[in-house]
LONUVEX-291363 format. One record per atom (N, C-alpha, C): y, x, z. Coordinates in steps of 0.1 Angstrom, whole numbers, m for minus. Layout:
<recs>
<rec py="Y" px="X" pz="Z"/>
...
</recs>
This chain:
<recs>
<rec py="m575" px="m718" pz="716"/>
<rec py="m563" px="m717" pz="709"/>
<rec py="m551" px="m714" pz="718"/>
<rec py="m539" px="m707" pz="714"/>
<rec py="m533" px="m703" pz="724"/>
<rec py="m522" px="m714" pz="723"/>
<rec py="m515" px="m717" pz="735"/>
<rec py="m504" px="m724" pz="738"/>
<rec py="m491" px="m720" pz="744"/>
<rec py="m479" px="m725" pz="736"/>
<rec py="m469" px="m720" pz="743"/>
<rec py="m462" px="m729" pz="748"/>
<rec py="m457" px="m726" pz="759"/>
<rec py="m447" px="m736" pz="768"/>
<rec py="m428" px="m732" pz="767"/>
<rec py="m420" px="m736" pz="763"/>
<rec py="m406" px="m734" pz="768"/>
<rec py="m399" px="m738" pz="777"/>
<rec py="m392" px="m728" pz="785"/>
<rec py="m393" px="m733" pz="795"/>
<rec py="m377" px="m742" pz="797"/>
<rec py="m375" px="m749" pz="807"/>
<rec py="m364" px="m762" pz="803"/>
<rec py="m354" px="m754" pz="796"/>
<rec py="m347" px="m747" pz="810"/>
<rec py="m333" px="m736" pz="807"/>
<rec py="m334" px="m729" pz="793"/>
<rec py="m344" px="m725" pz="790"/>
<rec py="m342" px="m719" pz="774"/>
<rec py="m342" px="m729" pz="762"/>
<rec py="m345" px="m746" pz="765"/>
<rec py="m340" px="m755" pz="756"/>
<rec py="m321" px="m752" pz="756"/>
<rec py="m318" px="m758" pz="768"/>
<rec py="m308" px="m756" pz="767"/>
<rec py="m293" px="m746" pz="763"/>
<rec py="m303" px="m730" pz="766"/>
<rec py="m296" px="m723" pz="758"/>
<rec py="m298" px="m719" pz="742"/>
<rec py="m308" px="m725" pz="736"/>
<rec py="m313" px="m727" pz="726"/>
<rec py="m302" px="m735" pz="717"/>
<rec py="m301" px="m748" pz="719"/>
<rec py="m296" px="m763" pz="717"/>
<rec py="m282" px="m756" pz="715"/>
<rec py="m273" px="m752" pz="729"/>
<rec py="m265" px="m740" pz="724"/>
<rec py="m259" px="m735" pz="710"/>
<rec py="m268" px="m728" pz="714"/>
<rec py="m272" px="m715" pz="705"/>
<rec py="m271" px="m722" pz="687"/>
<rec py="m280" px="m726" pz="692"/>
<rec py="m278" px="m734" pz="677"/>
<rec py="m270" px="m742" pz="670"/>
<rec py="m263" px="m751" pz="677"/>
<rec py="m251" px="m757" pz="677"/>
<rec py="m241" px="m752" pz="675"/>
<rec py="m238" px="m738" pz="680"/>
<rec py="m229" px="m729" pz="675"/>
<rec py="m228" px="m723" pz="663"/>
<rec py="m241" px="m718" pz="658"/>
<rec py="m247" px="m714" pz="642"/>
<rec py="m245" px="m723" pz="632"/>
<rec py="m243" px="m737" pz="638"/>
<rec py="m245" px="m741" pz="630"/>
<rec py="m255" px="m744" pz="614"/>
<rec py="m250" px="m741" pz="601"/>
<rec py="m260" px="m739" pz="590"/>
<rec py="m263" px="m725" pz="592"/>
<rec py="m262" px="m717" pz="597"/>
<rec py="m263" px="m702" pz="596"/>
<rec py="m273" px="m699" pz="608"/>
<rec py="m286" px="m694" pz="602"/>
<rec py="m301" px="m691" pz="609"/>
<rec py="m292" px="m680" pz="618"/>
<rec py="m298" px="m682" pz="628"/>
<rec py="m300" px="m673" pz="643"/>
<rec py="m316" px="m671" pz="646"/>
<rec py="m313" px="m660" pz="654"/>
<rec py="m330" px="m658" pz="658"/>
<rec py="m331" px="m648" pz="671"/>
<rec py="m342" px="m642" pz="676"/>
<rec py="m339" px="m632" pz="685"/>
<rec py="m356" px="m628" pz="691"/>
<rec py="m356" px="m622" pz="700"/>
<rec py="m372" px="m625" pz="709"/>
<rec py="m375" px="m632" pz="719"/>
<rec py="m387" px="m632" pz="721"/>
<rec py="m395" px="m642" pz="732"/>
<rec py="m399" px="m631" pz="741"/>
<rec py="m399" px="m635" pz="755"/>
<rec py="m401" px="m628" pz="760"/>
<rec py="m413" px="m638" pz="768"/>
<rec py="m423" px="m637" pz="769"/>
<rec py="m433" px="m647" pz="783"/>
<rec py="m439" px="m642" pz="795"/>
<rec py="m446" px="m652" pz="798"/>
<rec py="m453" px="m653" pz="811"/>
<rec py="m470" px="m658" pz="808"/>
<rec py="m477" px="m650" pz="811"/>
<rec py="m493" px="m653" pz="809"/>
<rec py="m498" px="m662" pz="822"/>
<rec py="m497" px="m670" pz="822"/>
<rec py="m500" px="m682" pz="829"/>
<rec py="m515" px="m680" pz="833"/>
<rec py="m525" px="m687" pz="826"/>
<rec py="m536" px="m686" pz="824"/>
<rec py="m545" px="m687" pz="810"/>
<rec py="m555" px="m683" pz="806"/>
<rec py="m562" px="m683" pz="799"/>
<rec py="m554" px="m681" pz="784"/>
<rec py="m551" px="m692" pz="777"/>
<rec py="m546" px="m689" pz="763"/>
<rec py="m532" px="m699" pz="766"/>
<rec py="m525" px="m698" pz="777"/>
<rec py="m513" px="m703" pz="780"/>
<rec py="m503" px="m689" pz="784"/>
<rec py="m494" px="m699" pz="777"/>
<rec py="m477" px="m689" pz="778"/>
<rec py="m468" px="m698" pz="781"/>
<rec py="m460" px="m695" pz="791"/>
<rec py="m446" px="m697" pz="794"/>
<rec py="m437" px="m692" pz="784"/>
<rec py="m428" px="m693" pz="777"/>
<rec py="m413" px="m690" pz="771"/>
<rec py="m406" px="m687" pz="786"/>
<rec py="m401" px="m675" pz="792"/>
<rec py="m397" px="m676" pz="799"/>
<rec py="m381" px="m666" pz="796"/>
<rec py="m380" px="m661" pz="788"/>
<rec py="m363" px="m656" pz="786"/>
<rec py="m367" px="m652" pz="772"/>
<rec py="m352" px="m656" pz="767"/>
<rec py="m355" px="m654" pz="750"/>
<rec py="m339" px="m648" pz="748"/>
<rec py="m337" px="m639" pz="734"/>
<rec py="m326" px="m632" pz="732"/>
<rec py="m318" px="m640" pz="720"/>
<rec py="m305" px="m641" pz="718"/>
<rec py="m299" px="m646" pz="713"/>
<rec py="m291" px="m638" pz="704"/>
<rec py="m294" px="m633" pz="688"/>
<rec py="m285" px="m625" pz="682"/>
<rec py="m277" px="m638" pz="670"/>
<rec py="m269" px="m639" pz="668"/>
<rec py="m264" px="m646" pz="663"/>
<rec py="m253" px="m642" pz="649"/>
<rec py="m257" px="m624" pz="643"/>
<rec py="m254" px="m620" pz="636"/>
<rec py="m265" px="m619" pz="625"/>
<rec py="m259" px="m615" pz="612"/>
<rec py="m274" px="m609" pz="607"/>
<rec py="m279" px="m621" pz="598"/>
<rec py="m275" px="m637" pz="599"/>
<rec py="m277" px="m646" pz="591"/>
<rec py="m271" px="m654" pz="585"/>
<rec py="m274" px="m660" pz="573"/>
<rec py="m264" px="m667" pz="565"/>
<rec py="m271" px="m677" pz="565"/>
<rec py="m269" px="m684" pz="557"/>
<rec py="m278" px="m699" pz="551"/>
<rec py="m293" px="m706" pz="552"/>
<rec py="m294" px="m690" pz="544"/>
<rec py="m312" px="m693" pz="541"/>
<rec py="m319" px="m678" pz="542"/>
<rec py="m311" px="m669" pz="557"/>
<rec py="m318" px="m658" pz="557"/>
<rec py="m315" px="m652" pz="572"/>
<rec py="m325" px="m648" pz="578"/>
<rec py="m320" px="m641" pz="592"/>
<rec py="m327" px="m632" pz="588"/>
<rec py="m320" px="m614" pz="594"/>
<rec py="m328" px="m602" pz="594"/>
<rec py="m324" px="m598" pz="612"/>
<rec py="m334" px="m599" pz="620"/>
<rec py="m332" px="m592" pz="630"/>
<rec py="m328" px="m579" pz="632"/>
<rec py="m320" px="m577" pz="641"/>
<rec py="m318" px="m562" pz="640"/>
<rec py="m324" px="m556" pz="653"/>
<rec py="m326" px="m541" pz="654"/>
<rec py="m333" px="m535" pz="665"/>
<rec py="m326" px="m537" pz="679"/>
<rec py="m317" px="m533" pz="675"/>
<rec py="m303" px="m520" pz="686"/>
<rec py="m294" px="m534" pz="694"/>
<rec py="m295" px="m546" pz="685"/>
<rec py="m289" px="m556" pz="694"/>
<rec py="m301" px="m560" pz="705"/>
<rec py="m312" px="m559" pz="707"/>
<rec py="m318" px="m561" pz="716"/>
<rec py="m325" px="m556" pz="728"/>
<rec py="m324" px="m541" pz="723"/>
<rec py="m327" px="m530" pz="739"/>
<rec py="m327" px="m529" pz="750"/>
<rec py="m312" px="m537" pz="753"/>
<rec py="m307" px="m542" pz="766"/>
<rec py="m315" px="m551" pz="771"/>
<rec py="m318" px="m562" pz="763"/>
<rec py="m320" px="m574" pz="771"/>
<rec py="m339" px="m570" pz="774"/>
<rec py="m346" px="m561" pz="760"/>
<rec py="m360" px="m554" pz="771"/>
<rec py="m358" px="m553" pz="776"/>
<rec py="m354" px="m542" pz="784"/>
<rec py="m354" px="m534" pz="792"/>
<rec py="m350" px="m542" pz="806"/>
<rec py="m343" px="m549" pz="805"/>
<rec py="m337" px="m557" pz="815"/>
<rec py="m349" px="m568" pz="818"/>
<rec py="m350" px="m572" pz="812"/>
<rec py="m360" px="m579" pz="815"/>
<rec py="m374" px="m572" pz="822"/>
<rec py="m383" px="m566" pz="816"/>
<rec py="m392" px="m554" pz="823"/>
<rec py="m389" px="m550" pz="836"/>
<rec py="m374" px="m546" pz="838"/>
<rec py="m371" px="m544" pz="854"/>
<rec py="m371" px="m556" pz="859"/>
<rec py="m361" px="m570" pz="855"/>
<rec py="m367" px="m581" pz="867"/>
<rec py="m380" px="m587" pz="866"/>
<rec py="m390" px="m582" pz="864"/>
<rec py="m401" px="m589" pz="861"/>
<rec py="m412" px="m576" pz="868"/>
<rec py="m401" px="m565" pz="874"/>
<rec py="m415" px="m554" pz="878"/>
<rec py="m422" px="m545" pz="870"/>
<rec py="m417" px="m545" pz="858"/>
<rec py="m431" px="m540" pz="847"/>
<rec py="m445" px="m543" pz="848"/>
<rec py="m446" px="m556" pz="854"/>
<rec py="m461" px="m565" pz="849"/>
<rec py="m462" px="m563" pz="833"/>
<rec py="m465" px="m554" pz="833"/>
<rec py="m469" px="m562" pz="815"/>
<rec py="m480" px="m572" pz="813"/>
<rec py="m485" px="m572" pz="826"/>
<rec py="m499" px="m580" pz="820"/>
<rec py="m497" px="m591" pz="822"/>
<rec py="m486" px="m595" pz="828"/>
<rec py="m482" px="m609" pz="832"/>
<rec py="m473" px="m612" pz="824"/>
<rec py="m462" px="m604" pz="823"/>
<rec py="m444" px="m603" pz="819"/>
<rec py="m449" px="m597" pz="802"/>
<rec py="m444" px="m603" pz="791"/>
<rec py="m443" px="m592" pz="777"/>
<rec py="m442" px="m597" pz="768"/>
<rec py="m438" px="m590" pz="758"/>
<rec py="m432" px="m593" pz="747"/>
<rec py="m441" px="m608" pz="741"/>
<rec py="m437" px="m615" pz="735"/>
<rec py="m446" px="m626" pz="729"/>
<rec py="m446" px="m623" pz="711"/>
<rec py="m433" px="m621" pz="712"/>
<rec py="m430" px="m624" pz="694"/>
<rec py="m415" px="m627" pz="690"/>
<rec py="m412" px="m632" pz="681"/>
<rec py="m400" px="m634" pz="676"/>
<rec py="m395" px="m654" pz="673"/>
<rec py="m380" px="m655" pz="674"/>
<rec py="m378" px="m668" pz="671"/>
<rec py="m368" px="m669" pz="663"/>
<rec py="m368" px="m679" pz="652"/>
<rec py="m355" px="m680" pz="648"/>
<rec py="m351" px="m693" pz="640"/>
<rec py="m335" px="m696" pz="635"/>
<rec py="m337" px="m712" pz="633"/>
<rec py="m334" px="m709" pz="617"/>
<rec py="m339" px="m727" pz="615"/>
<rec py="m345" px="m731" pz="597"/>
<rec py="m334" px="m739" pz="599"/>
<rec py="m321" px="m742" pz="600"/>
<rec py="m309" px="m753" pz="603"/>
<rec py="m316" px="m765" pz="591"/>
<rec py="m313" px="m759" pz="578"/>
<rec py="m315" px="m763" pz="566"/>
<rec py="m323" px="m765" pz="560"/>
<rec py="m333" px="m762" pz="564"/>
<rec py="m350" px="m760" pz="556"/>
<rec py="m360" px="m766" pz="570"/>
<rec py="m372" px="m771" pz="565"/>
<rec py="m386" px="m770" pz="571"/>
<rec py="m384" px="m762" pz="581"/>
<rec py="m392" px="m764" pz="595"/>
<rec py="m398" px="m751" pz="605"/>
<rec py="m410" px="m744" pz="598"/>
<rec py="m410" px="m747" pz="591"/>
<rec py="m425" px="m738" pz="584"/>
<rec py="m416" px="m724" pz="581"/>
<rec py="m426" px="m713" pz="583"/>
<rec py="m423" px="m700" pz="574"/>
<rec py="m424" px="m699" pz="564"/>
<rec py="m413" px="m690" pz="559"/>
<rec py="m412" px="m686" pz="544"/>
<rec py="m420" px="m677" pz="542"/>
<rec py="m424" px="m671" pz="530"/>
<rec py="m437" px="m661" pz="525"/>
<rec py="m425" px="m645" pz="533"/>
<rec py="m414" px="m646" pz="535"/>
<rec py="m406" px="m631" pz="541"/>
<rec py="m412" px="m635" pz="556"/>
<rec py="m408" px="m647" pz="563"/>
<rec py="m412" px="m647" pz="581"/>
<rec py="m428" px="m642" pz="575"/>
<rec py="m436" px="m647" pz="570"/>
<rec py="m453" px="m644" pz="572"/>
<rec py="m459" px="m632" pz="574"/>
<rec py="m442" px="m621" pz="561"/>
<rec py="m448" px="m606" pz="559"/>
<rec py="m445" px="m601" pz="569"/>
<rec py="m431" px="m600" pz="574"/>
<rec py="m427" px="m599" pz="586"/>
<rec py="m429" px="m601" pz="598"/>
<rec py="m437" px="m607" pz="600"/>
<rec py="m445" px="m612" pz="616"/>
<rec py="m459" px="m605" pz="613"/>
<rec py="m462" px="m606" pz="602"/>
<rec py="m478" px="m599" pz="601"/>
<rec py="m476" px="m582" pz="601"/>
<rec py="m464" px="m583" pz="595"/>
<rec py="m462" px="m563" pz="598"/>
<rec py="m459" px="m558" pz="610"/>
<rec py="m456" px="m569" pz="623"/>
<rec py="m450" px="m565" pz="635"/>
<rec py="m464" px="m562" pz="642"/>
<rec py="m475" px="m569" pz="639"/>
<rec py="m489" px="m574" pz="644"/>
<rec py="m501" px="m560" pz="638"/>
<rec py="m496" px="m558" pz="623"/>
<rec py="m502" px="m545" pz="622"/>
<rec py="m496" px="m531" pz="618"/>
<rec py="m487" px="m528" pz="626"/>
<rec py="m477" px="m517" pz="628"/>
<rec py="m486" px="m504" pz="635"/>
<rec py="m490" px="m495" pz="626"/>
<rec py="m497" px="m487" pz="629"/>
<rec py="m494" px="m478" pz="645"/>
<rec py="m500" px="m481" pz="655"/>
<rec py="m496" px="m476" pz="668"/>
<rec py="m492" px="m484" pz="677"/>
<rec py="m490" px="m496" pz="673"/>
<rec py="m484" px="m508" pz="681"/>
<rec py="m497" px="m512" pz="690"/>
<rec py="m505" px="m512" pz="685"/>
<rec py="m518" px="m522" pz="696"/>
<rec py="m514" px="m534" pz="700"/>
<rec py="m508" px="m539" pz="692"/>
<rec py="m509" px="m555" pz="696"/>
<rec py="m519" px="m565" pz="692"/>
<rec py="m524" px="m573" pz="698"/>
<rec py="m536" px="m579" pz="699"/>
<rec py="m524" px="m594" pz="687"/>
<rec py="m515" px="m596" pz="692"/>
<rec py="m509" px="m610" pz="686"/>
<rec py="m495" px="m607" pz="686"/>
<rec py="m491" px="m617" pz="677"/>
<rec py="m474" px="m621" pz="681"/>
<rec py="m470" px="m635" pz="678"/>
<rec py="m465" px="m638" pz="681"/>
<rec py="m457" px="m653" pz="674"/>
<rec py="m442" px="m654" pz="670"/>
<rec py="m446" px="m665" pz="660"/>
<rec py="m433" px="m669" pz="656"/>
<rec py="m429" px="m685" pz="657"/>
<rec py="m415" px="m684" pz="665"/>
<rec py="m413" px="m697" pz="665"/>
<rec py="m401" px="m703" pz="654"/>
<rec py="m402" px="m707" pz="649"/>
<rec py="m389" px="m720" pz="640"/>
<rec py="m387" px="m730" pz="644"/>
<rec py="m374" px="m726" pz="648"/>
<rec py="m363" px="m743" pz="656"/>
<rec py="m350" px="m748" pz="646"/>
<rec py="m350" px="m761" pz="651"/>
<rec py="m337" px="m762" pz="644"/>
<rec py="m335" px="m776" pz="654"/>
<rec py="m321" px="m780" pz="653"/>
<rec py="m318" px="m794" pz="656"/>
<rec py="m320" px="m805" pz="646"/>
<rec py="m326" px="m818" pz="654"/>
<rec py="m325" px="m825" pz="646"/>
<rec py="m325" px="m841" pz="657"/>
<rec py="m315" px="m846" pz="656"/>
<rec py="m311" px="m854" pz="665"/>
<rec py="m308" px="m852" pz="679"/>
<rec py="m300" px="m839" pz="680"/>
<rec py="m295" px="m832" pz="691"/>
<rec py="m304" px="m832" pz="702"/>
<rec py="m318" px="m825" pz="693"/>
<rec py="m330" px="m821" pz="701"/>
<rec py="m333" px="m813" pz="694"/>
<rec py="m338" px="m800" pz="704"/>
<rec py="m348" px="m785" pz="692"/>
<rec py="m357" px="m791" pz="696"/>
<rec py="m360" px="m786" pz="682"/>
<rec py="m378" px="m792" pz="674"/>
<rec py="m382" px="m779" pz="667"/>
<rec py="m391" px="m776" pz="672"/>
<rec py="m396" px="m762" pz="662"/>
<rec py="m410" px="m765" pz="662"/>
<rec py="m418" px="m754" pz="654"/>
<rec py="m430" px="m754" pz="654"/>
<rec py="m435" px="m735" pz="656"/>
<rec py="m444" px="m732" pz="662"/>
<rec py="m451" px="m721" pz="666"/>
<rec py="m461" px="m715" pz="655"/>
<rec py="m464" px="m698" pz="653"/>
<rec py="m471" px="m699" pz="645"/>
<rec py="m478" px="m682" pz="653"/>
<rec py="m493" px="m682" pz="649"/>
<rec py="m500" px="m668" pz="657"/>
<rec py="m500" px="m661" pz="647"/>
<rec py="m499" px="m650" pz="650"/>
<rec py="m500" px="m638" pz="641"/>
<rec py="m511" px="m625" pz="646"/>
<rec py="m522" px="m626" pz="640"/>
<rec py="m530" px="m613" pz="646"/>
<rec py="m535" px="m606" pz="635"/>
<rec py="m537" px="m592" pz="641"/>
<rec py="m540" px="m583" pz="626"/>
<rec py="m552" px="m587" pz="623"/>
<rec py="m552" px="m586" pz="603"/>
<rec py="m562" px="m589" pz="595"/>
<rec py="m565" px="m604" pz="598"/>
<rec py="m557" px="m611" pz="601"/>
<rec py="m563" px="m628" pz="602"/>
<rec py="m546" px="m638" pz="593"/>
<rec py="m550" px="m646" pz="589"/>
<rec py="m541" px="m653" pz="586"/>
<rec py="m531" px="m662" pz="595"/>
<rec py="m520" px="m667" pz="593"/>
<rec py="m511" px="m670" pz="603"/>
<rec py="m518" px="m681" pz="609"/>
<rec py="m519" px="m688" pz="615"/>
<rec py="m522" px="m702" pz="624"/>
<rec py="m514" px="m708" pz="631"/>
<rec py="m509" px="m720" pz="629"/>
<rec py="m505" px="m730" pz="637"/>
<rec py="m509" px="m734" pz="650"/>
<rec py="m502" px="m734" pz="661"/>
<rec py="m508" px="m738" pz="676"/>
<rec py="m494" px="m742" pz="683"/>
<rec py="m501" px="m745" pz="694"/>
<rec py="m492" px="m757" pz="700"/>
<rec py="m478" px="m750" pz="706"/>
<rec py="m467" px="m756" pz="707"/>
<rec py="m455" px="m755" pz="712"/>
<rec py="m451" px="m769" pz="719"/>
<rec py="m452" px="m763" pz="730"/>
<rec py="m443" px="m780" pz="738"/>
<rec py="m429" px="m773" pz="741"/>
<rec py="m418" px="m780" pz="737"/>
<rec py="m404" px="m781" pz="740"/>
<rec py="m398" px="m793" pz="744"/>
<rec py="m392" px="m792" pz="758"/>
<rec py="m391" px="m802" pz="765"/>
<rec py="m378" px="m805" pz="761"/>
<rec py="m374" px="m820" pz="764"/>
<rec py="m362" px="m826" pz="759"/>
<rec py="m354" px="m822" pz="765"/>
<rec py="m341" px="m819" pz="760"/>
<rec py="m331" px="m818" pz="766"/>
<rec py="m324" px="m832" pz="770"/>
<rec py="m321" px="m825" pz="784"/>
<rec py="m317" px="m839" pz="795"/>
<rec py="m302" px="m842" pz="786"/>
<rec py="m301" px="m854" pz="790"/>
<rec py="m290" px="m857" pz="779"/>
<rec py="m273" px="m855" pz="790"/>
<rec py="m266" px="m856" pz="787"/>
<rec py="m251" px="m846" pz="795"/>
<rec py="m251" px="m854" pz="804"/>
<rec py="m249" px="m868" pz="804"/>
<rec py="m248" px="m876" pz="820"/>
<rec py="m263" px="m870" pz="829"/>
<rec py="m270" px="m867" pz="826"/>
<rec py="m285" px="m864" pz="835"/>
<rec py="m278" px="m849" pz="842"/>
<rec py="m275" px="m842" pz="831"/>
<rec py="m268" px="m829" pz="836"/>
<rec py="m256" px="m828" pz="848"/>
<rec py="m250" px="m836" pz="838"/>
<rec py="m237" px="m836" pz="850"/>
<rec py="m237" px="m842" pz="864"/>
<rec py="m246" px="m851" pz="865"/>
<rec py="m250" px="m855" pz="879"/>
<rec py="m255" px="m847" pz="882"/>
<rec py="m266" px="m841" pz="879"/>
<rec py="m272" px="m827" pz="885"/>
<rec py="m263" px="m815" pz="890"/>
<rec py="m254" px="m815" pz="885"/>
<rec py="m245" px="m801" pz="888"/>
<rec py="m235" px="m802" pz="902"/>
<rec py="m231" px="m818" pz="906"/>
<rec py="m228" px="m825" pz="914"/>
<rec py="m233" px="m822" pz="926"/>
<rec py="m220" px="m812" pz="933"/>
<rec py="m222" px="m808" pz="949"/>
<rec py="m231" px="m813" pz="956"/>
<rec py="m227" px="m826" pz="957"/>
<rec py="m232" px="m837" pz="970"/>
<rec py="m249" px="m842" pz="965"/>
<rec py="m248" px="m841" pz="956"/>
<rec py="m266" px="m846" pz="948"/>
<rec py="m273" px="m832" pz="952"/>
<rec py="m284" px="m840" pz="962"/>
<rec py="m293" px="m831" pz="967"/>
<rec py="m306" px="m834" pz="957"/>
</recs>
């Protein structure tokens, strides 16, 4: 079963992220790291924070191009290491479960005639006790969605941080 890891820094920009949105879903892409076997790193994720109201996010294309492409150069164009994973976005208000629109939508990314993608994932975060909490979901053509693991590590709380940032603290 495959597993995904996030990596610290993108809780934090996440937690962010969200906190700014407020009730209004945000979302963007995953970008990872193939670690080993059926393990993934979360290792840079995109932040669109237009595009959603309440109880709806529609990603858009053209806000994200940059941040590919950018990515692909600092990463070398490994793709076999470095690549796309899937899509994320937040449920503020609702469940991390997907709605029947995330299911069609992640399954249409998965069987997009030309794409050859083996998988994608979807993640749903939201805060809830000024900690993201999401849950992960696989997406492969002609299979049903599936639940698999997501570890998201706590966000260190501000006094842990702010000692951390502290010149003299080696």
């Amino acid at each position: 079963m495959l597993k995904l890891s996030l990596a610290p820094e993108l809780v934090a920009r996440l937690h962010g992220a969200l906190w700014e949105a407020g009730h209004r879903e945000i979302g963007g892409l995953l970008m990872g790291e193939h670690c080993q076997d059926n393990l993934f790193q979360i290792v840079d994720l995109s932040v669109q924070t237009s595009g959603g109201d309440t109880g709806c996010f529609l990603r858009g294309v053209d806000e994200h191009t940059d941040f590919v492409r950018s990515f692909f150069e600092r990463t070398g164009y490994d793709y076999a290491r470095f690549n796309y994973l899937g899509e994320w976005h937040s449920h503020p208000s609702f469940s991390t479960a997907p709605s029947s629109t995330d299911l069609c939508s992640m399954q249409d990314i998965v069987e997009e005639p030309g794409a050859d993608r083996q998988f994608a994932v979807l993640i749903i975060v939201k805060l809830r006790h000024r900690q993201v909490v999401g849950q992960a979901y696989l997406f492969q053509p002609q299979q049903p969605a599936q639940l698999i693991e997501l570890h998201i590590p706590p966000r260190a709380s501000r006094a842990v941080r702010l000692y951390q940032r502290l010149p003299f603290i080696k």
